[in-house]
N, C-alpha and C positions, 0 to 999 in steps of 0.2 A: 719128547715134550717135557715143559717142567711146569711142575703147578705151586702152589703157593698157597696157605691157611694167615692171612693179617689179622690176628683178633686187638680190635680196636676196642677201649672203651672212653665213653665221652663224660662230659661233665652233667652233671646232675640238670635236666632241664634243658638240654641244648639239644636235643636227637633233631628235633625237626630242624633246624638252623644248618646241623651239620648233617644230614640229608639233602639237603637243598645243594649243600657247597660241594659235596660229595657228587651229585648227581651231572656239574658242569664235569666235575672230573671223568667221570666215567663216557660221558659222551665225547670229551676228545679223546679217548684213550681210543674207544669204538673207532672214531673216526680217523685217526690219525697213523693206527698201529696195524698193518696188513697182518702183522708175527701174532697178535693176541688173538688168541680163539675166545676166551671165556675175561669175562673181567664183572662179576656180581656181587653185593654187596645183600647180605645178610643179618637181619634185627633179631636179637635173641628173645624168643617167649616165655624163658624162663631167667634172664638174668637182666634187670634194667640198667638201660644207659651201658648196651654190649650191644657188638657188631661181627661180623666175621666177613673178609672179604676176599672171596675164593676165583684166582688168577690161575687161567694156563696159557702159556706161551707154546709155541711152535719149536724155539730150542734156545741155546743161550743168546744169541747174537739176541732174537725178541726180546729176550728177556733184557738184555740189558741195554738195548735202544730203547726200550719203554722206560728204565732209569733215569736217562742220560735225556730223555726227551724236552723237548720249551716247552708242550703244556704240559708235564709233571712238575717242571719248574715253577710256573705260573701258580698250577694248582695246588702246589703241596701248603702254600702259606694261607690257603681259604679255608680246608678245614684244619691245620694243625690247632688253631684257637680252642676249638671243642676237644682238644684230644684230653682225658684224664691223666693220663700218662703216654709211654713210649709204646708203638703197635709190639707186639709181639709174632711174629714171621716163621714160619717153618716152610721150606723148600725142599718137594719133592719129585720123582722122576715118574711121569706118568706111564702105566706098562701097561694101563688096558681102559679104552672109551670109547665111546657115540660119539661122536661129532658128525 
């Protein structure tokens, strides 16, 4: 399985807007993507206007149909507005979980 850390951070004022935009994404992703096991989006309680959005896939091929997918297409231009800058990604090889 591979898993994934997105730490997002948004513009000063925008969290709820880009929670809203965020949340159509996350529901196709649910519903669209048999390969994703996990796809949840995390609010920092110690840093404002920070997110972290922790994805595991099933192996690469999920992983990168969930890329390549129309609603990532669709979705990615509803919250990039809020983004402060560029996500920051780290990709790992999951070796031990619950699911």
């Amino acid at each position: 399985m591979i898993g994934l850390m997105v730490e997002l951070a948004v513009t000063p004022d925008s969290g709820a807007a880009f929670e809203r935009a965020f949340a159509v994404q996350a529901a196709a992703v649910k519903a669209n993507e048999p390969g994703n096991r996990l796809y949840e989006l995390f609010k920092s309680t110690t840093l404002s206007d920070s997110y972290t959005l922790v994805e595991i896939y099933e192996d690469d091929a999920a992983f990168q149909a969930h890329r390549a997918s129309p609603h990532m297409a669709a979705n990615r231009p509803l919250t990039a507005p809020f983004l402060a800058g560029p996500p920051a990604m780290q990709v790992f090889e999951v070796i031990a979980h619950r699911l």
